[in-house]
FIVOVEX-781042 format. One record per residue (C-alpha): residue number from 1; residue in three letters; x, y, z. Coordinates in pm, 1 decimal, decimal comma. Example, Ala and Ser with C-alpha at 12.3 -4.5 7.8 and 13.67 -1.06 7.14 Angstrom:
FIVOVEX-781042
@pos = 1	code = ALA	X = 1230,0	Y = -450,0	Z = 780,0 $
@pos = 2	code = SER	X = 1367,0	Y = -106,0	Z = 714,0 $
//
This chain:
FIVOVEX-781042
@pos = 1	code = UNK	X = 1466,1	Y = 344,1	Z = 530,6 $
@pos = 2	code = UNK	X = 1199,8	Y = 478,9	Z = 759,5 $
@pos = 3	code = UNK	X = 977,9	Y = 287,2	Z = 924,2 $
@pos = 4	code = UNK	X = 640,4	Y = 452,3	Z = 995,0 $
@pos = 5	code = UNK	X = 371,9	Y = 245,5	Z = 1207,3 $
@pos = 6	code = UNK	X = 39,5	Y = 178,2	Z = 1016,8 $
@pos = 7	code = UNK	X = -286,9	Y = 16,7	Z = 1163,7 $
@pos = 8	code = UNK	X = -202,1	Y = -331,9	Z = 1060,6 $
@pos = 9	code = UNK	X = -531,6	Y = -515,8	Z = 860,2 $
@pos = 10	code = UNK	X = -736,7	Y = -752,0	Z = 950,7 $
@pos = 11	code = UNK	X = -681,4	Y = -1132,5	Z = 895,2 $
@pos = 12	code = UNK	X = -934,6	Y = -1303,0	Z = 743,9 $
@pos = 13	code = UNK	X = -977,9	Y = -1691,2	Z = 515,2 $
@pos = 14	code = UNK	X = -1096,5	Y = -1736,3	Z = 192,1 $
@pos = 15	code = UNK	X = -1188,5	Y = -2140,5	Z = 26,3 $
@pos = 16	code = UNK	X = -962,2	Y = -2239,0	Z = -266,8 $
@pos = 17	code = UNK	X = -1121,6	Y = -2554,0	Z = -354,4 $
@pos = 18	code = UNK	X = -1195,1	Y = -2649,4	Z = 43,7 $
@pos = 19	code = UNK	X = -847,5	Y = -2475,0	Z = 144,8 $
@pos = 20	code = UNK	X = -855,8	Y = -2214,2	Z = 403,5 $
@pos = 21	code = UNK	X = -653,7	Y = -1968,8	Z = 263,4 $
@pos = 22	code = UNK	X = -502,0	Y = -1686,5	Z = 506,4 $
@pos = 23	code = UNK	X = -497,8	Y = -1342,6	Z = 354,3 $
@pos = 24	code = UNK	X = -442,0	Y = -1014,3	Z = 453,2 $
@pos = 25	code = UNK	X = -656,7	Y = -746,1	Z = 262,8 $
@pos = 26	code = UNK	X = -590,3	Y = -336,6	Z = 290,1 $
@pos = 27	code = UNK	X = -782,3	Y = -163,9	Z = 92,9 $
@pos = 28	code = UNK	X = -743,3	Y = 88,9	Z = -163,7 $
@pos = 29	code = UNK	X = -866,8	Y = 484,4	Z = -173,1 $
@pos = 30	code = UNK	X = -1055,1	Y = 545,4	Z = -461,7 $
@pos = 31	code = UNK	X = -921,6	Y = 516,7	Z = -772,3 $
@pos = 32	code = UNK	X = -564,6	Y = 357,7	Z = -656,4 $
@pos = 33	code = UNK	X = -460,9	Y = 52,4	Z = -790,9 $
@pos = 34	code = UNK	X = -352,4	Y = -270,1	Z = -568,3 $
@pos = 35	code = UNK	X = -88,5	Y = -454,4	Z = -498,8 $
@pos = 36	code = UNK	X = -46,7	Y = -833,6	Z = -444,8 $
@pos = 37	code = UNK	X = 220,9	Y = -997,1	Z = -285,0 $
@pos = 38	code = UNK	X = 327,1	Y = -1349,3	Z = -390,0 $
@pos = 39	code = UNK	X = 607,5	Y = -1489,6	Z = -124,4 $
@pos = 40	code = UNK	X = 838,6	Y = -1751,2	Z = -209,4 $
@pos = 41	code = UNK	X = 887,6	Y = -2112,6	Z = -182,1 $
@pos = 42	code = UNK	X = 800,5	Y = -2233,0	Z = 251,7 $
@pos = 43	code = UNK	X = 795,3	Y = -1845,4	Z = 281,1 $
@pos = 44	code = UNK	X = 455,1	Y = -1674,6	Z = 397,3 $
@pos = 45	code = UNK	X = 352,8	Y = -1345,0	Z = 425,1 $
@pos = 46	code = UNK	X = 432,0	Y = -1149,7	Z = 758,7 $
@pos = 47	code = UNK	X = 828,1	Y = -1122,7	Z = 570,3 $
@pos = 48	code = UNK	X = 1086,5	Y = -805,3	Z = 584,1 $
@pos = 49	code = UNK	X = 957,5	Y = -734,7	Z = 200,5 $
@pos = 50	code = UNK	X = 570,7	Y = -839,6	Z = 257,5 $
@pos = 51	code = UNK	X = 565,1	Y = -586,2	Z = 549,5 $
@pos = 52	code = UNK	X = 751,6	Y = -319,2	Z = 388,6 $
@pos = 53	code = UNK	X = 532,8	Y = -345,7	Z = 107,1 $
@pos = 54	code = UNK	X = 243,0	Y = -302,5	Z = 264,8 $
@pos = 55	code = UNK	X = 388,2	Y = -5,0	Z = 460,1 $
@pos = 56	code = UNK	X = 442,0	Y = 134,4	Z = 131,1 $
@pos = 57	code = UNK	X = 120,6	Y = 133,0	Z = 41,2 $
@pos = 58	code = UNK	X = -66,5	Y = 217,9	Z = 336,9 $
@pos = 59	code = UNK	X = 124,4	Y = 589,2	Z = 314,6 $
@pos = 60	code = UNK	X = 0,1	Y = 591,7	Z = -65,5 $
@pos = 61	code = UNK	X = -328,7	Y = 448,7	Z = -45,1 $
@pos = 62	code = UNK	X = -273,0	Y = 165,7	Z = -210,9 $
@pos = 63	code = UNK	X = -426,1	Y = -157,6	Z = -152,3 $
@pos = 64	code = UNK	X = -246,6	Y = -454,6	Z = -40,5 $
@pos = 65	code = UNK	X = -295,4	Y = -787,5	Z = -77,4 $
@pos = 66	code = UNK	X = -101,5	Y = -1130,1	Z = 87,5 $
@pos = 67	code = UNK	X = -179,7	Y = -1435,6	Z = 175,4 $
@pos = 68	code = UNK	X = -24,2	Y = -1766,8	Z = 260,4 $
@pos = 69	code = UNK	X = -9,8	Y = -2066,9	Z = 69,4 $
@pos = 70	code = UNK	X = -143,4	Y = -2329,9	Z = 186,1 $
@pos = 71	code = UNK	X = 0,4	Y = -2534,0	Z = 428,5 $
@pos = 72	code = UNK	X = 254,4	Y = -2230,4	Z = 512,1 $
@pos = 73	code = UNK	X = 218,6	Y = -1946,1	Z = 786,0 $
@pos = 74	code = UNK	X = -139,6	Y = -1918,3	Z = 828,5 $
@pos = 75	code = UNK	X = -332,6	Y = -2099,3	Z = 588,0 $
@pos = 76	code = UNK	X = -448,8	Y = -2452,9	Z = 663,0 $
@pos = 77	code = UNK	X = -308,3	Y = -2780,0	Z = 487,9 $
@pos = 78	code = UNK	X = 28,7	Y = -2978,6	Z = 458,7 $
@pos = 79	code = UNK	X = 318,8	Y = -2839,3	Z = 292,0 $
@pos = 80	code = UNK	X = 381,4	Y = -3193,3	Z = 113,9 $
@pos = 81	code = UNK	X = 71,8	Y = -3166,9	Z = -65,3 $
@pos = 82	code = UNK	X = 152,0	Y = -2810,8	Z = -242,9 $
@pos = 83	code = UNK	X = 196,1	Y = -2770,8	Z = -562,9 $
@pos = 84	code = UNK	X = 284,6	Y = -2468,1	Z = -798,2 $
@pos = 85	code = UNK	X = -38,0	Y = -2574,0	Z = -989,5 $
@pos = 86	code = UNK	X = -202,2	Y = -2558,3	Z = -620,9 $
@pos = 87	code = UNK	X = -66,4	Y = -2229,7	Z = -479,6 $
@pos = 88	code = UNK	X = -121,7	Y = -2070,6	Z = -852,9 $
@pos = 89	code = UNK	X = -493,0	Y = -2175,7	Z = -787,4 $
@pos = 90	code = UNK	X = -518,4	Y = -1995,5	Z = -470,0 $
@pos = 91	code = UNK	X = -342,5	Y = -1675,9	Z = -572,7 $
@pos = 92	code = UNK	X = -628,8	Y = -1667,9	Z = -856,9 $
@pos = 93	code = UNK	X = -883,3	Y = -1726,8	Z = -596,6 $
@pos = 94	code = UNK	X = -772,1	Y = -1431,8	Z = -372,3 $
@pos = 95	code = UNK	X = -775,8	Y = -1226,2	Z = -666,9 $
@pos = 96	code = UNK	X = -1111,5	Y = -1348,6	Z = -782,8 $
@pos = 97	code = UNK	X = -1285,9	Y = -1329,9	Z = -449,1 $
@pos = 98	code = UNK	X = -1114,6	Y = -1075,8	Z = -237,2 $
@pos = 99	code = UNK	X = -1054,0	Y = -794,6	Z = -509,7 $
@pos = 100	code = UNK	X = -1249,2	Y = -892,2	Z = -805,6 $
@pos = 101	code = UNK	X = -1212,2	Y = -534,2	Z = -937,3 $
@pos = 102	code = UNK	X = -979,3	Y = -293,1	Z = -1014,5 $
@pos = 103	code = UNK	X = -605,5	Y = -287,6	Z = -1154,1 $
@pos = 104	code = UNK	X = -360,9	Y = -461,5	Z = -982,2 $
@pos = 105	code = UNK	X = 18,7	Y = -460,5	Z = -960,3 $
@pos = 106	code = UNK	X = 153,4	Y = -814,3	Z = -849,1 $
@pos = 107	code = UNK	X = 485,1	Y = -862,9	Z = -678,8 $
@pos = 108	code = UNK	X = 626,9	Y = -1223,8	Z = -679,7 $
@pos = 109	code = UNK	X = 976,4	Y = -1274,7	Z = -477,0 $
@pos = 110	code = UNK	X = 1157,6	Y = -1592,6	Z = -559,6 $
@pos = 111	code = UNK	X = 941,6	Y = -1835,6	Z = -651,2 $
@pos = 112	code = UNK	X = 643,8	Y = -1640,2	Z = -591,9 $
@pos = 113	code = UNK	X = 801,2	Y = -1450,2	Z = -956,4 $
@pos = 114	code = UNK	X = 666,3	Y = -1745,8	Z = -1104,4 $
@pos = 115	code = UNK	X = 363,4	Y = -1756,3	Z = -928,7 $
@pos = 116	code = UNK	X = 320,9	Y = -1393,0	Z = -1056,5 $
@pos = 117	code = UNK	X = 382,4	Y = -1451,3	Z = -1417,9 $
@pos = 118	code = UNK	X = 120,1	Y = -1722,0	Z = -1437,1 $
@pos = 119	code = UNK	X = -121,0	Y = -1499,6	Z = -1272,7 $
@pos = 120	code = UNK	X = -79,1	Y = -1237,1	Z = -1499,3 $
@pos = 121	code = UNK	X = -139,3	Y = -1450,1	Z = -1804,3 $
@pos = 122	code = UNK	X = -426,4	Y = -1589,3	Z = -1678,6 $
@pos = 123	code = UNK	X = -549,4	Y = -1262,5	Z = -1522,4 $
@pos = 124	code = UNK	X = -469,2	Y = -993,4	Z = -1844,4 $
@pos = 125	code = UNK	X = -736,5	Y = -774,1	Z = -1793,2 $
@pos = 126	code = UNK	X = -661,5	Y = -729,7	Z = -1410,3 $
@pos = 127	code = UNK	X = -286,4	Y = -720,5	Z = -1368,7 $
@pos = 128	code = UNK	X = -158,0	Y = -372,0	Z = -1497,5 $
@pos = 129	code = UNK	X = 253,9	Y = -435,1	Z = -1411,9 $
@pos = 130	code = UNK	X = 454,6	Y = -716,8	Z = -1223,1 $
@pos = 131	code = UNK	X = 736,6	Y = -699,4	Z = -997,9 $
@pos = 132	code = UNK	X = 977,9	Y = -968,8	Z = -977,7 $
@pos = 133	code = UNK	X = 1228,9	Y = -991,5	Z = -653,6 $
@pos = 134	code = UNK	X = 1480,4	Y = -1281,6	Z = -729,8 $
@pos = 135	code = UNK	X = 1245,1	Y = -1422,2	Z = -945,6 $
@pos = 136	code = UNK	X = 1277,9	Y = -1795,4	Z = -982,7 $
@pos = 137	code = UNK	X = 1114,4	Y = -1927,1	Z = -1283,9 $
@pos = 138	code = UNK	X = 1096,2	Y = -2290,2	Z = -1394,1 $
@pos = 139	code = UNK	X = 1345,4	Y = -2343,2	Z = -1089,5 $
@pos = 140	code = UNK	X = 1220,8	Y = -2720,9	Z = -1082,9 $
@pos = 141	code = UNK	X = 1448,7	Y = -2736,7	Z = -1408,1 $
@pos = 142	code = UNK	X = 1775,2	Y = -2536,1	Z = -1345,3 $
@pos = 143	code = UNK	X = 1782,8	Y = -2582,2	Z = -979,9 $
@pos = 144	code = UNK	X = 1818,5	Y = -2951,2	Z = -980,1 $
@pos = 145	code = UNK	X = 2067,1	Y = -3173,3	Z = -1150,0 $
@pos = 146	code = UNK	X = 2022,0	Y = -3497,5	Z = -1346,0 $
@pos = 147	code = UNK	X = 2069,0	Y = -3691,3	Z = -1003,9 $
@pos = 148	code = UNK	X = 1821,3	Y = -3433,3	Z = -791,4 $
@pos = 149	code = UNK	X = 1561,8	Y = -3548,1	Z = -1046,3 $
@pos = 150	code = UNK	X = 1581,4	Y = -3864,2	Z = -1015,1 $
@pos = 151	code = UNK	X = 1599,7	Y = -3900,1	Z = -682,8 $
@pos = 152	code = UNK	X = 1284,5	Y = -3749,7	Z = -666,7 $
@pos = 153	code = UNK	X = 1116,6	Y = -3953,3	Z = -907,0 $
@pos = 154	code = UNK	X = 1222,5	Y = -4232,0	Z = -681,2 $
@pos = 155	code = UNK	X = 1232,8	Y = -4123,2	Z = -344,6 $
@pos = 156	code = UNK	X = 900,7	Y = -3896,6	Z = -384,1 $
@pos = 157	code = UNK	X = 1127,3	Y = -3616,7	Z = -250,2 $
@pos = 158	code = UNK	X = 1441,8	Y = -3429,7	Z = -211,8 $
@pos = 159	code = UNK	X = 1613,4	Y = -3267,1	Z = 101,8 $
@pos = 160	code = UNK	X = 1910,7	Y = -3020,4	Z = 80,4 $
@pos = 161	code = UNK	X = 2086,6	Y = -2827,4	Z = 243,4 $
@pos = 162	code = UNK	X = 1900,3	Y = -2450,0	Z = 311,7 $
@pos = 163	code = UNK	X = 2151,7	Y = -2171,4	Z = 296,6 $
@pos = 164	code = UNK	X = 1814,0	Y = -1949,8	Z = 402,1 $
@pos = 165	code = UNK	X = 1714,6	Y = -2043,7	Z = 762,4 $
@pos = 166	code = UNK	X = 1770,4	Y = -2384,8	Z = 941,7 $
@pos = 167	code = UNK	X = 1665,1	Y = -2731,3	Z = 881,0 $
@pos = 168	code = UNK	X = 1686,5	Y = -2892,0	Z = 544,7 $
@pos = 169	code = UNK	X = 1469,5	Y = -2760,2	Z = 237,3 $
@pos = 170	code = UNK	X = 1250,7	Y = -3055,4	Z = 116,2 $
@pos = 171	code = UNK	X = 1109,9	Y = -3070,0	Z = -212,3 $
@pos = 172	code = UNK	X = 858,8	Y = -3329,7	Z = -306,4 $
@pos = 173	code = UNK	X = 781,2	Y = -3498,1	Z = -593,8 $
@pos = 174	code = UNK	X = 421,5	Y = -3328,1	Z = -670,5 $
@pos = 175	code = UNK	X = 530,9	Y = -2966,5	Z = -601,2 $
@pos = 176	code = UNK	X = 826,0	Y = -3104,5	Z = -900,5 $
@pos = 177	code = UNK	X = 628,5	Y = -3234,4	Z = -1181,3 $
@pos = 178	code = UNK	X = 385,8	Y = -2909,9	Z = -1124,1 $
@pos = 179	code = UNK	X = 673,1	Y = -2710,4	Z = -1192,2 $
@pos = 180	code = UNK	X = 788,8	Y = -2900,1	Z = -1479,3 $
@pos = 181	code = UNK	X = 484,0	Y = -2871,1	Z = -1622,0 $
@pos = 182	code = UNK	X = 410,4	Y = -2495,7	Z = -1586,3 $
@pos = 183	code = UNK	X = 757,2	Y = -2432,5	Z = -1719,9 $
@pos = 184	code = UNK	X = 761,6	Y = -2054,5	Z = -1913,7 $
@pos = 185	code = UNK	X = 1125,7	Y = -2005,9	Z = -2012,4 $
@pos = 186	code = UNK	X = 1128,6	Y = -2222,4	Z = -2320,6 $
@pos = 187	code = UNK	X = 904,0	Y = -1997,1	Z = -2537,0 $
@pos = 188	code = UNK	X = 818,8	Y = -1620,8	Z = -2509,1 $
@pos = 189	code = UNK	X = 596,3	Y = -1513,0	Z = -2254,6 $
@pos = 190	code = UNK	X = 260,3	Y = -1319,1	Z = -2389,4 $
@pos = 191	code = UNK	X = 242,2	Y = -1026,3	Z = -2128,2 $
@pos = 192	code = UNK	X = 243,7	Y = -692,1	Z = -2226,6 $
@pos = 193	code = UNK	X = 249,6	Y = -482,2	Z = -1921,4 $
@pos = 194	code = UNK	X = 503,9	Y = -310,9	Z = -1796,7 $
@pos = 195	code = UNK	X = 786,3	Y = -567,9	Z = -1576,8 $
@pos = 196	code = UNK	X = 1053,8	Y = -494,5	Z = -1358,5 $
@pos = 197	code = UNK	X = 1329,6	Y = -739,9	Z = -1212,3 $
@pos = 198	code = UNK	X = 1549,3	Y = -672,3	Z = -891,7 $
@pos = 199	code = UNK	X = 1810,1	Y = -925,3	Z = -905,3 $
@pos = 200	code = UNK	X = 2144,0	Y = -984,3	Z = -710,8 $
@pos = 201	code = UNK	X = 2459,8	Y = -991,9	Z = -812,3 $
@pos = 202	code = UNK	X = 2585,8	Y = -1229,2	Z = -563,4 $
@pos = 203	code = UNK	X = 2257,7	Y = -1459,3	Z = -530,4 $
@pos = 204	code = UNK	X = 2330,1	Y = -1793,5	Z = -507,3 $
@pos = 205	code = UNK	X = 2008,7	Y = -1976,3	Z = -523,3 $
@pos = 206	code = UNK	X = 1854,4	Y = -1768,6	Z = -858,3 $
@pos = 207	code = UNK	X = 2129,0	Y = -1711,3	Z = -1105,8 $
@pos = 208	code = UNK	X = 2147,6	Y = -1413,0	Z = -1291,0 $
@pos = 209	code = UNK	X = 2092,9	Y = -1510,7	Z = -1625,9 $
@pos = 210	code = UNK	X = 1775,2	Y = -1654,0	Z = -1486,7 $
@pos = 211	code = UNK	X = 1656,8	Y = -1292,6	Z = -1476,3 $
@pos = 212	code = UNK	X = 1842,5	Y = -1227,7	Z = -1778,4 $
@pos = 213	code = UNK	X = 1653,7	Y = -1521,5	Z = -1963,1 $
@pos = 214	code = UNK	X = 1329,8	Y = -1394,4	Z = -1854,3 $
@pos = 215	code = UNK	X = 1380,4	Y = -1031,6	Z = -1992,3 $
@pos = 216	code = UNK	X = 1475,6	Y = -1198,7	Z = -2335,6 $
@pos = 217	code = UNK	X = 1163,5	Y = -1444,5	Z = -2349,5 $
@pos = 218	code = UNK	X = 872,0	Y = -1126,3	Z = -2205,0 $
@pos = 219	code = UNK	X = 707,5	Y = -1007,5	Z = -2483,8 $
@pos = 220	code = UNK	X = 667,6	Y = -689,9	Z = -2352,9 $
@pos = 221	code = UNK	X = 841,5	Y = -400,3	Z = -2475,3 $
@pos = 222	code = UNK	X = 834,8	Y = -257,8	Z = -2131,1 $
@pos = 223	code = UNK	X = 1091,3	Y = -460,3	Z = -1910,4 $
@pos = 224	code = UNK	X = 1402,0	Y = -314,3	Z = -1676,0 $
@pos = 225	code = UNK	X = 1631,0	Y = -516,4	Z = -1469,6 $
@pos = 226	code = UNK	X = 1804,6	Y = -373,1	Z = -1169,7 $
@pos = 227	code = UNK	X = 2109,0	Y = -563,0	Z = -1046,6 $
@pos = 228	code = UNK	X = 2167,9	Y = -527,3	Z = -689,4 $
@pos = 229	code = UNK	X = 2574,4	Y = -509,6	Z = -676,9 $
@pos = 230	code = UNK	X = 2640,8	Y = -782,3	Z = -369,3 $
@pos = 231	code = UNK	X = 2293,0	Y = -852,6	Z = -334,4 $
@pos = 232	code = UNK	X = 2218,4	Y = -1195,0	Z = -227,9 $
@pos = 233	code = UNK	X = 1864,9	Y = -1383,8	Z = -265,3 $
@pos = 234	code = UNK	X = 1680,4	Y = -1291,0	Z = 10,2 $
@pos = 235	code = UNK	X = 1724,9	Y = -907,8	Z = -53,8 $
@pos = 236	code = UNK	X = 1638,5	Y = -790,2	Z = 268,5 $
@pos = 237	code = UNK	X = 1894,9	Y = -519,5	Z = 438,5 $
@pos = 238	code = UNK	X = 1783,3	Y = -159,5	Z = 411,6 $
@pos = 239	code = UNK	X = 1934,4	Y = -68,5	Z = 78,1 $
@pos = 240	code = UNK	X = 1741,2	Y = -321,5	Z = -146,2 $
@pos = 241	code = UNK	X = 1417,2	Y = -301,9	Z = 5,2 $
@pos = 242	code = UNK	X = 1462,3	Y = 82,5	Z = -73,3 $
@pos = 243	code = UNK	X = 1531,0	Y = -47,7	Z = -427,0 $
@pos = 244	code = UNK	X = 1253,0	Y = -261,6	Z = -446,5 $
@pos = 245	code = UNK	X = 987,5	Y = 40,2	Z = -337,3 $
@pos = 246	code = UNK	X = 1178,6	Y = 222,9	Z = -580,4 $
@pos = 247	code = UNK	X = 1103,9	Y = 0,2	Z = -882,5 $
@pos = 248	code = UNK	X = 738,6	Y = -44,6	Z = -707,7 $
@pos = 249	code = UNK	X = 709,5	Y = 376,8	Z = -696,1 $
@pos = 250	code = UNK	X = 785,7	Y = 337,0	Z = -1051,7 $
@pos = 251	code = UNK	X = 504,7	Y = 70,7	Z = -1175,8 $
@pos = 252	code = UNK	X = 234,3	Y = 270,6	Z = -948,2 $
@pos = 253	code = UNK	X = 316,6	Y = 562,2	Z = -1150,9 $
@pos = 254	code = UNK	X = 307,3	Y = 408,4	Z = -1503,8 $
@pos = 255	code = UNK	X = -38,8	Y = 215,4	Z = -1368,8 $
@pos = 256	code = UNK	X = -159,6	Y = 523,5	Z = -1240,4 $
@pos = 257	code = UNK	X = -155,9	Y = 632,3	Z = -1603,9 $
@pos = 258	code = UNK	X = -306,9	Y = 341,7	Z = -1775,7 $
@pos = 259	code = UNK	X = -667,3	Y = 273,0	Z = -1843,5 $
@pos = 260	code = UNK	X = -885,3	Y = 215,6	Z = -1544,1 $
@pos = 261	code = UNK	X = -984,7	Y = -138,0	Z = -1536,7 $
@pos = 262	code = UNK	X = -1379,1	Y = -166,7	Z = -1393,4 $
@pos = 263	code = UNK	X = -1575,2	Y = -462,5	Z = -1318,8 $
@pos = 264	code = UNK	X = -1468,7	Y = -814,1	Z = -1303,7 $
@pos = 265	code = UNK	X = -1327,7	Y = -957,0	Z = -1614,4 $
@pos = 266	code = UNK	X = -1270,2	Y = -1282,5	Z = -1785,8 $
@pos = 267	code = UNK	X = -1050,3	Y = -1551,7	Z = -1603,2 $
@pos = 268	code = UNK	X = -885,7	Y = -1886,6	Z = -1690,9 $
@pos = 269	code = UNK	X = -836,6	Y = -2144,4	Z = -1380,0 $
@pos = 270	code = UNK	X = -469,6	Y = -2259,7	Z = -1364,9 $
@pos = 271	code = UNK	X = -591,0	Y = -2631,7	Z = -1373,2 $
@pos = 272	code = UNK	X = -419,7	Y = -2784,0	Z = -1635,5 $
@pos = 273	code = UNK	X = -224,0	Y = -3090,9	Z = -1481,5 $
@pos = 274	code = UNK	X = -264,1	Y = -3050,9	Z = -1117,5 $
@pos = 275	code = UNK	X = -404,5	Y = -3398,3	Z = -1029,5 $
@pos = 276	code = UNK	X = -342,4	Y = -3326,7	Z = -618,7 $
@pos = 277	code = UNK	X = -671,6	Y = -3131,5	Z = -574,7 $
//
């Protein structure tokens, strides 16, 4: 993988319901679709991926759009008080008021994935194709036994041992019962636009049937899965993040030949639930 220097762009803050949101907005040429980045859970968006992706598109003139969460990286707030009802909120924000037109491609890693899928049901008119890197849907459910739970129905939160980076990873009891309650992998998923999933073999933190669930339950006829042979979760060397442009190169391509989207189109708020705002 080469990597070519490009002008990096310009910080600036959006409000998400009083939140100052950090994002990072490069542009696209005429005509060229964007593409949003959704990091994962106490990850923000100056990663390996987020920065490679944005490479990508700066040599393609594609836009490219990140931000942090709030009360990660950049972005103002506590990280107690997030919630995936919260962070879904301010991912629909950015889209709303930093690129309210135009087609965009959304790429979710971990639980960002999740992040992306609810975005793309609640944005259908705007998001032509998602991208899923490890995606971790409904993780609040599989990732946490019987005892987990309740623990953090008692305690008002969790900490285990991170196999990503040091310290413990916490999880508290709000950012839980927003997950349980935006759960997707019960029923089938009403998107239609094209998906791929990067997966790998070896993660240890997303199963694979996760992935494998989620291509059974989209609707669309449109879905791939690449499994990364000793890939872990984090899907960083070299090799996969070639892979993940690859599957990227792919979606631009199939976008590229869709029906322009113009103007700004109908949205839906995430809202349901989310008592913390």
């Amino acid at each position: 993988m080469t990597i070519t220097p490009v002008p990096q762009p310009n910080l600036s803050f959006i409000q998400a319901d009083g939140r100052r949101i950090a994002v990072l907005h490069r542009r696209a040429a005429p005509g060229r679709p964007s593409v949003l980045f959704l990091p994962g859970y106490r990850s923000d968006m100056a990663g390996q991926k987020a920065t490679a992706i944005d490479r990508f598109c700066a040599a393609r003139g594609l836009g490219c759009l990140r931000l942090d969460y709030s009360g990660t990286g950049q972005s103002a707030g506590e990280f107690a008080d997030g919630t995936l009802h919260r962070w879904l909120d301010e991912v629909l924000a950015v889209i709303d008021q930093v690129a309210p037109e135009g087609r965009l491609i959304v790429i979710g890693s971990s639980m960002g994935g999740w992040v992306a899928l609810h975005a793309a049901l609640r944005r259908p008119g705007r998001i032509a194709g998602l991208l899923g890197i490890a995606a971790a849907p409904d993780f609040t459910n599989w990732g946490f036994s019987a005892e987990d739970k309740e623990a953090l129905l008692r305690d008002g939160k969790l900490e285990q041992f991170n196999p990503h980076g040091p310290g413990s990873s916490v999880t508290h009891r709000g950012f839980w019962q927003s997950g349980e309650a935006l759960r997707l992998l019960d029923a089938p998923i009403d998107l239609s636009i094209p998906v791929r999933l990067i997966h790998g073999m070896d993660d240890g933190t997303v199963p694979v049937t996760v992935a494998m669930k989620l291509v059974e339950q989209l609707a669309s006829s449109d879905v791939q899965l690449r499994l990364i042979k000793s890939g872990g979760h984090n899907l960083s060397e070299p090799h996969e993040i070639d892979a993940i442009l690859a599957e990227l190169d792919d979606l631009v391509m199939l976008v590229d030949r869709s029906p322009t989207v113009t103007g700004k189109l109908a949205t839906e708020p995430a809202g349901d639930g989310d008592n913390s705002n």
